[in-house]
CHARMM-style PDB file with segment names, atoms N, HN, CA, C and O in Angstrom:
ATOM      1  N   UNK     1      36.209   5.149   6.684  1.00  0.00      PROA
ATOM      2  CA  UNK     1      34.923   4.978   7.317  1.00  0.00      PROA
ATOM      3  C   UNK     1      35.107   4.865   8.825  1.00  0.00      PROA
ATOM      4  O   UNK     1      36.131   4.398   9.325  1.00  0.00      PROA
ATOM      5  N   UNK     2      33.940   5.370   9.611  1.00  0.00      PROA
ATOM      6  HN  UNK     2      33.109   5.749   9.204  1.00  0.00      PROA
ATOM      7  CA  UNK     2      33.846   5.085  11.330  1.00  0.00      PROA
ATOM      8  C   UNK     2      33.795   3.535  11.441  1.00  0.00      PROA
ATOM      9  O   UNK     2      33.449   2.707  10.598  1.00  0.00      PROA
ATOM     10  N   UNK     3      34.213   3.383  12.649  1.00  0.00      PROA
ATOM     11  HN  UNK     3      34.494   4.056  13.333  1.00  0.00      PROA
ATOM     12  CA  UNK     3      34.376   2.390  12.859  1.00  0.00      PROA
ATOM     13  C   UNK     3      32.775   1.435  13.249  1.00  0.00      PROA
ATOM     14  O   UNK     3      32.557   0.231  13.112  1.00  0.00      PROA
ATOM     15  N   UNK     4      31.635   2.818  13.893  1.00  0.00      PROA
ATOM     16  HN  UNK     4      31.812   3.796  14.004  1.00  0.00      PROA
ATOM     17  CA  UNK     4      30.317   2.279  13.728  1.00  0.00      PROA
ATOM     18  C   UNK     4      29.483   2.140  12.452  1.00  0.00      PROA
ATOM     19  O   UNK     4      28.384   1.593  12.362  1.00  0.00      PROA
ATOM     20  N   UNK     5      30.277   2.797  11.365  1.00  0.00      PROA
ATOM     21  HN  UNK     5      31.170   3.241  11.438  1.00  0.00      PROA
ATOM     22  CA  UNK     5      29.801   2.476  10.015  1.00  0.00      PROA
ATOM     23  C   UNK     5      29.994   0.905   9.742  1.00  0.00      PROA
ATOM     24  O   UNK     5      29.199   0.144   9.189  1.00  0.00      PROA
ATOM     25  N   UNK     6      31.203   0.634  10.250  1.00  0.00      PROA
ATOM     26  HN  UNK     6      31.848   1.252  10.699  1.00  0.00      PROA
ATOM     27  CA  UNK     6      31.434  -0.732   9.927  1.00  0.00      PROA
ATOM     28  C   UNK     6      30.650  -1.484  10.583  1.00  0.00      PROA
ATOM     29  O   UNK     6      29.864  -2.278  10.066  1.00  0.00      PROA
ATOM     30  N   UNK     7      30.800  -1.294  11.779  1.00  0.00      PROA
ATOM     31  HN  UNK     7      31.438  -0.649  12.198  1.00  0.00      PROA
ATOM     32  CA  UNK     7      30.181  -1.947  12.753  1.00  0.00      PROA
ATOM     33  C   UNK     7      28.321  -2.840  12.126  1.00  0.00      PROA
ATOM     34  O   UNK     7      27.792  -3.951  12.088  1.00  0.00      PROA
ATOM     35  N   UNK     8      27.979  -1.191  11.713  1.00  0.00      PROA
ATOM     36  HN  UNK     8      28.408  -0.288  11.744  1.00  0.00      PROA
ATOM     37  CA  UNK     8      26.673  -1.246  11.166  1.00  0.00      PROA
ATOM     38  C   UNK     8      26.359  -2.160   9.885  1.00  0.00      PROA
ATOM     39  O   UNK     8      25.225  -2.609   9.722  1.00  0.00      PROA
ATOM     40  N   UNK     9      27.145  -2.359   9.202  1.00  0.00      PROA
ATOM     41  HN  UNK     9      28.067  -1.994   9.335  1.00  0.00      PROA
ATOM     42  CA  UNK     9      27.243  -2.578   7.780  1.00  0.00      PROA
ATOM     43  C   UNK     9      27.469  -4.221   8.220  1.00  0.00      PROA
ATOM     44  O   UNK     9      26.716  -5.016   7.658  1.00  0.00      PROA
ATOM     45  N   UNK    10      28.356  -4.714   9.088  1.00  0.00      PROA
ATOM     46  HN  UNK    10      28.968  -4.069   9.545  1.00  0.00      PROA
ATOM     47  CA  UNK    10      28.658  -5.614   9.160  1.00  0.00      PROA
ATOM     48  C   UNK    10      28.004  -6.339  10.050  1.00  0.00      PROA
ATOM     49  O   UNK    10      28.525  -7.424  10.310  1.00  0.00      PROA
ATOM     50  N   UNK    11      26.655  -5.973  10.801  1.00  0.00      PROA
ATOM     51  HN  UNK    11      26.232  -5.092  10.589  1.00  0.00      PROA
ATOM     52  CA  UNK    11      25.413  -6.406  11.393  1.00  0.00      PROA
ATOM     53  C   UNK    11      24.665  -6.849  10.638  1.00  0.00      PROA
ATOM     54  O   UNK    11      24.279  -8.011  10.513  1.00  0.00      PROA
ATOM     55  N   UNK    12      24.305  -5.583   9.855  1.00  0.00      PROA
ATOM     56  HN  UNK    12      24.618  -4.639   9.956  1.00  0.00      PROA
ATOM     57  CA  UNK    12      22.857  -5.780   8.998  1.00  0.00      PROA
ATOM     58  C   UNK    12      23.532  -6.968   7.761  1.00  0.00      PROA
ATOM     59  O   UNK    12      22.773  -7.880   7.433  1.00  0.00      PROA
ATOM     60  N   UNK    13      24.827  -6.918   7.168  1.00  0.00      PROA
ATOM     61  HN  UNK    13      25.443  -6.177   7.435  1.00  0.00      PROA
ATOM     62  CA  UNK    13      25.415  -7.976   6.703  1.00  0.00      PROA
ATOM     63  C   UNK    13      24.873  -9.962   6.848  1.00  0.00      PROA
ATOM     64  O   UNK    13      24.296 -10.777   6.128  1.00  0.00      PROA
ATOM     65  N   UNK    14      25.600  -9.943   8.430  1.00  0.00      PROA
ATOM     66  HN  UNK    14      26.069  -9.281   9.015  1.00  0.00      PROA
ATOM     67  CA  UNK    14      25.461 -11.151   9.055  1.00  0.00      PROA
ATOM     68  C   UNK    14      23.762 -11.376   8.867  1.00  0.00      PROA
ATOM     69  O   UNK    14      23.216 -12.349   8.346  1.00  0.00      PROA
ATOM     70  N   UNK    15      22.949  -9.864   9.604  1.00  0.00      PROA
ATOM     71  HN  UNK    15      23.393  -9.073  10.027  1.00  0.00      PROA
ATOM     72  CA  UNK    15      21.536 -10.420   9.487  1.00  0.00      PROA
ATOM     73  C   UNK    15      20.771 -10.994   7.992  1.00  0.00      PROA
ATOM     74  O   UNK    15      19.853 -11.807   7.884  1.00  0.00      PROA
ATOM     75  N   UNK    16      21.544 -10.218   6.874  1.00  0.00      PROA
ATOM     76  HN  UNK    16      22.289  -9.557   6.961  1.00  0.00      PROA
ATOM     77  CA  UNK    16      20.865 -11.128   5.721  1.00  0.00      PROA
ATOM     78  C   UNK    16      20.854 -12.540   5.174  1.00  0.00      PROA
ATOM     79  O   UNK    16      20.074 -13.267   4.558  1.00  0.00      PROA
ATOM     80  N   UNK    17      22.529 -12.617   5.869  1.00  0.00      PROA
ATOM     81  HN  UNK    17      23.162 -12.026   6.369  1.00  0.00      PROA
ATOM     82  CA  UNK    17      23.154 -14.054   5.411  1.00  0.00      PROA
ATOM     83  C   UNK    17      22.186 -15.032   6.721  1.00  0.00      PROA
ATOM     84  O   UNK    17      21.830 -16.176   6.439  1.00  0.00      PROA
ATOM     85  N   UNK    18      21.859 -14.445   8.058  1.00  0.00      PROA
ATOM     86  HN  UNK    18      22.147 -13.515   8.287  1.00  0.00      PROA
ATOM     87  CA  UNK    18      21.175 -15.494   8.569  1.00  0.00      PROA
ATOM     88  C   UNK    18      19.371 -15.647   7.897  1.00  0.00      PROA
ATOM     89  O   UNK    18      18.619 -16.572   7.589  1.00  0.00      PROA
ATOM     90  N   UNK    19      19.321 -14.223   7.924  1.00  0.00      PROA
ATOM     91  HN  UNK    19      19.932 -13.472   8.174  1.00  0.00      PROA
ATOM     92  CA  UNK    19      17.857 -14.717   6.792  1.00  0.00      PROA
ATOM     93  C   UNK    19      17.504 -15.469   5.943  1.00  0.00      PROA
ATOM     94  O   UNK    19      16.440 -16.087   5.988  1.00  0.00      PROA
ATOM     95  N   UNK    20      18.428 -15.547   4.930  1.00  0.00      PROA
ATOM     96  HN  UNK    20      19.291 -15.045   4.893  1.00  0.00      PROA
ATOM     97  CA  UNK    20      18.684 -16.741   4.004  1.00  0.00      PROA
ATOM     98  C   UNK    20      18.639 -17.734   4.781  1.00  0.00      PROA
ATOM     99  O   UNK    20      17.601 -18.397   4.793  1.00  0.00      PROA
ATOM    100  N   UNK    21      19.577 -18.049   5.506  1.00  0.00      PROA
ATOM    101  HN  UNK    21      20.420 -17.511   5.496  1.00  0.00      PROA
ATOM    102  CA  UNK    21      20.101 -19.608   6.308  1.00  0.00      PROA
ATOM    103  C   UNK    21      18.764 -19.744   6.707  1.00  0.00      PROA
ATOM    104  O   UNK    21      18.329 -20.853   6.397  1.00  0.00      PROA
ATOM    105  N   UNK    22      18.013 -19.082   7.236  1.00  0.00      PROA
ATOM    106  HN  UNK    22      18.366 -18.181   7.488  1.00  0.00      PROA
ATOM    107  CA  UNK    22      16.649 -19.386   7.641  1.00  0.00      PROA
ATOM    108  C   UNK    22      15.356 -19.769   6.648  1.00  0.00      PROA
ATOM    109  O   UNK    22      14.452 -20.577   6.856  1.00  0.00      PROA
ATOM    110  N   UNK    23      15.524 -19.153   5.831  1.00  0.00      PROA
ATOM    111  HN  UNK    23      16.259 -18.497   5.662  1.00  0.00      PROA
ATOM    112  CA  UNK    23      14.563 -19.886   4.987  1.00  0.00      PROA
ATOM    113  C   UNK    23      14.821 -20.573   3.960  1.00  0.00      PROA
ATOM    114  O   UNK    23      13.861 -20.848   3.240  1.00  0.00      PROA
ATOM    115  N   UNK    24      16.562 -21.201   3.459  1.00  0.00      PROA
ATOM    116  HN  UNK    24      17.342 -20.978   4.044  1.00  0.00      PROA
ATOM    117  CA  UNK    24      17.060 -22.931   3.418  1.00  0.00      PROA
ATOM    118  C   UNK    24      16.673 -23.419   4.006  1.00  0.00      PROA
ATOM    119  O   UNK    24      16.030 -24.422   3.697  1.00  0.00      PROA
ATOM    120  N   UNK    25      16.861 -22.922   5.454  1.00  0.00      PROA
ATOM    121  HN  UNK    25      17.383 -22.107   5.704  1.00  0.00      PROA
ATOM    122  CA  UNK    25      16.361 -24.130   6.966  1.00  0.00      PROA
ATOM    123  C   UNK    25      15.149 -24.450   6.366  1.00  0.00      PROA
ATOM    124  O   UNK    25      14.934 -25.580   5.927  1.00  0.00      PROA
ATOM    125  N   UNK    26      14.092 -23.266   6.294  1.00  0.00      PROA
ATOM    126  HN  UNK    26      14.267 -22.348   6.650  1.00  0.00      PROA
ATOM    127  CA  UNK    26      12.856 -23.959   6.403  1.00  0.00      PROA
ATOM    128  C   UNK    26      12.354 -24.689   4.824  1.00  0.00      PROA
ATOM    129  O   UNK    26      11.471 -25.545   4.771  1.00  0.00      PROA
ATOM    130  N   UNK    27      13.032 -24.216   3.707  1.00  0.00      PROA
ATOM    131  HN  UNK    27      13.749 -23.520   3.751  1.00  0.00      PROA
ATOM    132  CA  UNK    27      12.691 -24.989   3.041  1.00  0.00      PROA
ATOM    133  C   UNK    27      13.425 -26.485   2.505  1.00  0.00      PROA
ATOM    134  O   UNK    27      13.088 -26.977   1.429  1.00  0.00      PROA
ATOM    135  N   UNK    28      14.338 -27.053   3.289  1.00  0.00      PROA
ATOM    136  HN  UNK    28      14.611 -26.653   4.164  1.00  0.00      PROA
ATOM    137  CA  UNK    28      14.824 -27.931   3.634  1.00  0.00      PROA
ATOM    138  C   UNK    28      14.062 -28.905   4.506  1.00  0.00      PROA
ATOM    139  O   UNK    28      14.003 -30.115   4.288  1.00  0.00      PROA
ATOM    140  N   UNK    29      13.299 -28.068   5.832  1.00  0.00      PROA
ATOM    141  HN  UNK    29      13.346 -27.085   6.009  1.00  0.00      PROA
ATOM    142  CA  UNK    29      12.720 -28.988   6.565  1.00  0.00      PROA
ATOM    143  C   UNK    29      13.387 -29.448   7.763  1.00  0.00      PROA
ATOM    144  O   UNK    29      13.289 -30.538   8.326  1.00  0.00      PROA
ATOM    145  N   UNK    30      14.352 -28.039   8.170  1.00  0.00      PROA
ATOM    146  HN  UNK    30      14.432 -27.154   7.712  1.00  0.00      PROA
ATOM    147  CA  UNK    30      15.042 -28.390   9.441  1.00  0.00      PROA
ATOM    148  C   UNK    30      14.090 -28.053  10.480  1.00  0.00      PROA
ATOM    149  O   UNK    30      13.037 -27.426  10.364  1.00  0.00      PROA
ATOM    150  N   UNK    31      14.678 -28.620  11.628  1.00  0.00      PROA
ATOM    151  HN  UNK    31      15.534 -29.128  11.722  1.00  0.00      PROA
ATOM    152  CA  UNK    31      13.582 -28.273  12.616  1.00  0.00      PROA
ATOM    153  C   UNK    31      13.393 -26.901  13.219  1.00  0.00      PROA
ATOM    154  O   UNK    31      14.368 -26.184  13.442  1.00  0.00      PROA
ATOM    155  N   UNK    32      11.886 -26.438  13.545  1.00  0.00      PROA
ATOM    156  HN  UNK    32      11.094 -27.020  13.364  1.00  0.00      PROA
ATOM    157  CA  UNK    32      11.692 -25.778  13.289  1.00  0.00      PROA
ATOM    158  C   UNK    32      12.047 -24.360  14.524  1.00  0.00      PROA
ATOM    159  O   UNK    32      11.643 -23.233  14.237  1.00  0.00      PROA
ATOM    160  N   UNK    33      12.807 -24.604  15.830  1.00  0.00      PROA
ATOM    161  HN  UNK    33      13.135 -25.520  16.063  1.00  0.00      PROA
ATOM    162  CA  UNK    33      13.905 -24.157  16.637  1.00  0.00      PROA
ATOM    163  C   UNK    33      14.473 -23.312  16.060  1.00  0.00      PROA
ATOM    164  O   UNK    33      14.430 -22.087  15.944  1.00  0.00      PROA
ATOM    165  N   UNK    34      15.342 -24.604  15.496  1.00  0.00      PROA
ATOM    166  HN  UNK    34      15.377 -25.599  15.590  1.00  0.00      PROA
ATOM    167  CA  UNK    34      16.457 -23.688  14.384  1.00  0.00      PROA
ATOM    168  C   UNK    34      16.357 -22.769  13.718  1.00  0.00      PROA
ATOM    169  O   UNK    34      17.249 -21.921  13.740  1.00  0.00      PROA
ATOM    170  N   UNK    35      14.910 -22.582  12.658  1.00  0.00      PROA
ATOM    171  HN  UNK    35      14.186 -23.272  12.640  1.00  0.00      PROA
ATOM    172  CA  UNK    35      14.427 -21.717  11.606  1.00  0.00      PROA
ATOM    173  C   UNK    35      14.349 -20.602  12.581  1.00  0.00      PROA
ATOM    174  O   UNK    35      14.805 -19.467  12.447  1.00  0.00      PROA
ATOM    175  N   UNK    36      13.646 -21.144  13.665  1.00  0.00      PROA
ATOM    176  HN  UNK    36      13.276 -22.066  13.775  1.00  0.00      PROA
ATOM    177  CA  UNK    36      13.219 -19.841  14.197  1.00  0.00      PROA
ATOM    178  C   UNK    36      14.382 -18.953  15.010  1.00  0.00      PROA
ATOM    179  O   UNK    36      14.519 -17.730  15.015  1.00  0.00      PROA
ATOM    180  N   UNK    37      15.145 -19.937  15.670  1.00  0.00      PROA
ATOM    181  HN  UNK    37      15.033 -20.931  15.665  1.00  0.00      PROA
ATOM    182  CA  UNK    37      15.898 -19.207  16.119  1.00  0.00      PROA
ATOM    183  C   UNK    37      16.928 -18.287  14.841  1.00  0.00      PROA
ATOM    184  O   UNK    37      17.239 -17.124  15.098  1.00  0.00      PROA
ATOM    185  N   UNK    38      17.237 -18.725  13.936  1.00  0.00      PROA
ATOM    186  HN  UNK    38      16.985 -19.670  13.728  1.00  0.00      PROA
ATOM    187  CA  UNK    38      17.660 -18.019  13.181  1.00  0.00      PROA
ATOM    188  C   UNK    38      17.061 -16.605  12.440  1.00  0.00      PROA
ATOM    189  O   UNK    38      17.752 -15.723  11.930  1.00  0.00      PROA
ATOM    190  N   UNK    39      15.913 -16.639  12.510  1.00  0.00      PROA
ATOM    191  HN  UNK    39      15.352 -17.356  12.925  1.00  0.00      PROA
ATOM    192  CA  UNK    39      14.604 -15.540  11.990  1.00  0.00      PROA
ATOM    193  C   UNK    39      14.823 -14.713  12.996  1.00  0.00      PROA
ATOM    194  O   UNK    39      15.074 -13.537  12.733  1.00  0.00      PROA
ATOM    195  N   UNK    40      14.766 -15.216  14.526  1.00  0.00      PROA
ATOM    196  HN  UNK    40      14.562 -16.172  14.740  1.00  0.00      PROA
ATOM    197  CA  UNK    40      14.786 -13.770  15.395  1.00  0.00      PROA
ATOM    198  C   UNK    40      16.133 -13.316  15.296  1.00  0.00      PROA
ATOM    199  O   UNK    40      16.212 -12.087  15.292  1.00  0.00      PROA
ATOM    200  N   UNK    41      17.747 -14.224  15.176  1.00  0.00      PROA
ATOM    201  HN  UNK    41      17.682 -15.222  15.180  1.00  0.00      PROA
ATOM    202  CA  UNK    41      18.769 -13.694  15.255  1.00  0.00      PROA
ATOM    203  C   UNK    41      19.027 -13.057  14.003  1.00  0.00      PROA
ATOM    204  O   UNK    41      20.081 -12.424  14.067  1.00  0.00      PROA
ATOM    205  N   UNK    42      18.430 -12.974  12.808  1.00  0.00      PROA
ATOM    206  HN  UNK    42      17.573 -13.488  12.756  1.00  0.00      PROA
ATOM    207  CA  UNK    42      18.431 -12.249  11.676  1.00  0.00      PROA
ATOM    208  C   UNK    42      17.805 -10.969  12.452  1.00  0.00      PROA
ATOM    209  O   UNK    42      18.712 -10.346  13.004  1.00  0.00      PROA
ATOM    210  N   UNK    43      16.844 -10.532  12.609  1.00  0.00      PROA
ATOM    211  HN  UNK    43      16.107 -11.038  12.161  1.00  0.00      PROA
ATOM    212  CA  UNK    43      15.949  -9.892  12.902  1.00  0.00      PROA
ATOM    213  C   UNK    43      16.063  -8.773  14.232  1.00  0.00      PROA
ATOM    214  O   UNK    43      15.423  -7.733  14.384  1.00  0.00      PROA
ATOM    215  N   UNK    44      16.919  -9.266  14.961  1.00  0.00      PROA
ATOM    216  HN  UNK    44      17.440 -10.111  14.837  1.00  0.00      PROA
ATOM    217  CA  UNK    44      17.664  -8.386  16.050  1.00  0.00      PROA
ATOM    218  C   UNK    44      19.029  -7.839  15.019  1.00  0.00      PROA
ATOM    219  O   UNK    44      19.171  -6.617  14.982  1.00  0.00      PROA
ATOM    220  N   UNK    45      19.729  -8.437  14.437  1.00  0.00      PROA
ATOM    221  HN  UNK    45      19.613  -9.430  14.467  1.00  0.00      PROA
ATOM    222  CA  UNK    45      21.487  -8.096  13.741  1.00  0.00      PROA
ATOM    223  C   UNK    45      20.493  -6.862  12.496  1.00  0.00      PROA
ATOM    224  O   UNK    45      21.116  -5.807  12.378  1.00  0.00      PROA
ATOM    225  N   UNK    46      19.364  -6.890  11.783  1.00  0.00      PROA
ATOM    226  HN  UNK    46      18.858  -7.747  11.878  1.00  0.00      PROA
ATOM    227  CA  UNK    46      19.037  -6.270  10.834  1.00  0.00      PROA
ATOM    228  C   UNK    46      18.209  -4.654  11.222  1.00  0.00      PROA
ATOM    229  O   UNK    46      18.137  -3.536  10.712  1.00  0.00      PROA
ATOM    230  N   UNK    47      17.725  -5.309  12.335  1.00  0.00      PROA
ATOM    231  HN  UNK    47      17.783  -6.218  12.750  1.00  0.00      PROA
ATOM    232  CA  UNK    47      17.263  -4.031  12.959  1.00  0.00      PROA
ATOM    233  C   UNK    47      17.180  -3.562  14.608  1.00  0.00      PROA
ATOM    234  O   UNK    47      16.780  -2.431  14.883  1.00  0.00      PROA
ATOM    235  N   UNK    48      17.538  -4.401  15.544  1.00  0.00      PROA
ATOM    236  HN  UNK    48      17.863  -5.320  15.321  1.00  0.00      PROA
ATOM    237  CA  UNK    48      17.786  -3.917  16.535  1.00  0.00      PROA
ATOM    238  C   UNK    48      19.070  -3.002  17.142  1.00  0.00      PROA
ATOM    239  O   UNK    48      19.145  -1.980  17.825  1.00  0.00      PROA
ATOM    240  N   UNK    49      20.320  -4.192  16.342  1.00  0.00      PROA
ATOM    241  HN  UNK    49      20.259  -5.022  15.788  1.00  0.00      PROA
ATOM    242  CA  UNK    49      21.658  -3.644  17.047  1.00  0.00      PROA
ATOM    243  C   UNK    49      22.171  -2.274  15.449  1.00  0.00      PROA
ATOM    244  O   UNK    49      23.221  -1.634  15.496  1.00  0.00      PROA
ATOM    245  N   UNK    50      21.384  -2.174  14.524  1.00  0.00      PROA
ATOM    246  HN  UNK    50      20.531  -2.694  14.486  1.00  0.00      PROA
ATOM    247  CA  UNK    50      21.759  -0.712  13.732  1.00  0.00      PROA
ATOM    248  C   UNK    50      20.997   0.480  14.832  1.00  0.00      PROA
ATOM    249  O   UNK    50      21.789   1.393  15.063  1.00  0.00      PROA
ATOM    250  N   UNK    51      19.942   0.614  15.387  1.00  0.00      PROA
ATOM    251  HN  UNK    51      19.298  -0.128  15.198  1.00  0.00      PROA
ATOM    252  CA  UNK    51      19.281   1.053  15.766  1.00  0.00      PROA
ATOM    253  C   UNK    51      19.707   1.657  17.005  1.00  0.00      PROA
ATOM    254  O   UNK    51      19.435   2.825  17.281  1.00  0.00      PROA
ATOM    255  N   UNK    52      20.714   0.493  18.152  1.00  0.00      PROA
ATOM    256  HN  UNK    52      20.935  -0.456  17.928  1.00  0.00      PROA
ATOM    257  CA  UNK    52      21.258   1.244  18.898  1.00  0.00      PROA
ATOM    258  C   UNK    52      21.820   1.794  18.601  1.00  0.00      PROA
ATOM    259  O   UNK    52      21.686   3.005  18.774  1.00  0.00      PROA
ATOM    260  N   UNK    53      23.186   1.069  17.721  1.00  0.00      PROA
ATOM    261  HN  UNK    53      23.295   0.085  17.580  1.00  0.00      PROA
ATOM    262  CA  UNK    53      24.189   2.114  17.451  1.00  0.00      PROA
ATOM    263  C   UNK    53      24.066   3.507  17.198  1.00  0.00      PROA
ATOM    264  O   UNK    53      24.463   4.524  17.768  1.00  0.00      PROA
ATOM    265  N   UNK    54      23.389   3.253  16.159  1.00  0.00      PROA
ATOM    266  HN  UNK    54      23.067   2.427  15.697  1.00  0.00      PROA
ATOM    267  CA  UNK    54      22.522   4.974  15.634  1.00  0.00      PROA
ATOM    268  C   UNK    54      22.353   5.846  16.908  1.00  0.00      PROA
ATOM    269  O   UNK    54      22.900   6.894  17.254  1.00  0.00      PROA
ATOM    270  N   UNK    55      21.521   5.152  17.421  1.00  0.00      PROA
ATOM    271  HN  UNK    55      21.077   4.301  17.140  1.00  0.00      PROA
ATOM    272  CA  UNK    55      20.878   6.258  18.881  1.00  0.00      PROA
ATOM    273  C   UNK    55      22.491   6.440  20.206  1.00  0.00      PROA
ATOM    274  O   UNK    55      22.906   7.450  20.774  1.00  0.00      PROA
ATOM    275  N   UNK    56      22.888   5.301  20.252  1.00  0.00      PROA
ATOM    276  HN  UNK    56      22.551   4.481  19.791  1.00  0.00      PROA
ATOM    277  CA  UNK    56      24.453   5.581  20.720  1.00  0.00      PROA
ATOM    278  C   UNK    56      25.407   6.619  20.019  1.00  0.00      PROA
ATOM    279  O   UNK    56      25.892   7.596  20.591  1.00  0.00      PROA
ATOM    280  N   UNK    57      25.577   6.333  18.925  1.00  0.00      PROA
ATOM    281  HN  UNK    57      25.183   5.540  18.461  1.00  0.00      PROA
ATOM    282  CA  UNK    57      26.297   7.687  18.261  1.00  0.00      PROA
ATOM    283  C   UNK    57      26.035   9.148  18.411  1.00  0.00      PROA
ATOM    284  O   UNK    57      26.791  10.077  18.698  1.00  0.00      PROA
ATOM    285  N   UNK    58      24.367   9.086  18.055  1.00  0.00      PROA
ATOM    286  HN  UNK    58      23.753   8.332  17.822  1.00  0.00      PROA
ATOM    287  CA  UNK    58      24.063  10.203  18.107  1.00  0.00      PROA
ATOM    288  C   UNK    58      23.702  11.224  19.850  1.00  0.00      PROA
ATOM    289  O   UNK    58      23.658  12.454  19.871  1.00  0.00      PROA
ATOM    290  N   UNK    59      23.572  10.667  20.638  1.00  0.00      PROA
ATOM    291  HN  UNK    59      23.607   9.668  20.621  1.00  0.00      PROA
ATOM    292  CA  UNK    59      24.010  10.788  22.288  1.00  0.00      PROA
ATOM    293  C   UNK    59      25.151  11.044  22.657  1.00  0.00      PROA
ATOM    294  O   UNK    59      25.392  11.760  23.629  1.00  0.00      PROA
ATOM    295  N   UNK    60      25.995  10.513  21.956  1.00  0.00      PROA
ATOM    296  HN  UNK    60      25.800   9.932  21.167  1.00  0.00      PROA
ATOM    297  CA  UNK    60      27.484  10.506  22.715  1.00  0.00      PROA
ATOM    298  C   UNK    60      28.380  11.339  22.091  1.00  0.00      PROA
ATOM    299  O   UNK    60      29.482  11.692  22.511  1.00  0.00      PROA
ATOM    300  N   UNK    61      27.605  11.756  20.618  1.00  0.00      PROA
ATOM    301  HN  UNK    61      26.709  11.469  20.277  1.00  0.00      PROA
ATOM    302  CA  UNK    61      28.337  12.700  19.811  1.00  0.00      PROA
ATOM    303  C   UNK    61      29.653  12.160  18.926  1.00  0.00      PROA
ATOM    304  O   UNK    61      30.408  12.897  18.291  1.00  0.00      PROA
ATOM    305  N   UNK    62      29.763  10.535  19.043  1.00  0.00      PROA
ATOM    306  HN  UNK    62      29.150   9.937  19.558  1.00  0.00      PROA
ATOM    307  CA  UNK    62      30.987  10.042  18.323  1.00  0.00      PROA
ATOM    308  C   UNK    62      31.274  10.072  17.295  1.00  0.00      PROA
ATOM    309  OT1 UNK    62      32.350   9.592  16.939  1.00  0.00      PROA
TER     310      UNK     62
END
């Protein structure tokens, strides 16, 4: 595999495992910072940074 396959796989990865962590957080009753900050850092790893890559690869021809 490319090494942005991995790359990719192992983004959208992290972003599910923080999704989860985020809604333990919230159904735990952590504060609510945390939840959130974890929701947007899910949420950039699941679909922002596949998205560059993609558009980086495909520009640069790698």
């Amino acid at each position: 595999m490319d090494t942005w396959v991995i790359l990719t796989m192992a983004s959208v990865g992290i972003g599910f495992l923080m999704f989860g962590g985020a809604f333990f957080g919230f159904m735990s009753k952590w504060p609510q910072t945390r939840v959130w900050a974890l929701g947007i850092g899910a949420l950039v790893m699941v679909t922002i940074i596949p998205v560059f890559i993609a558009l980086f690869v495909a520009v640069t021809g790698e």
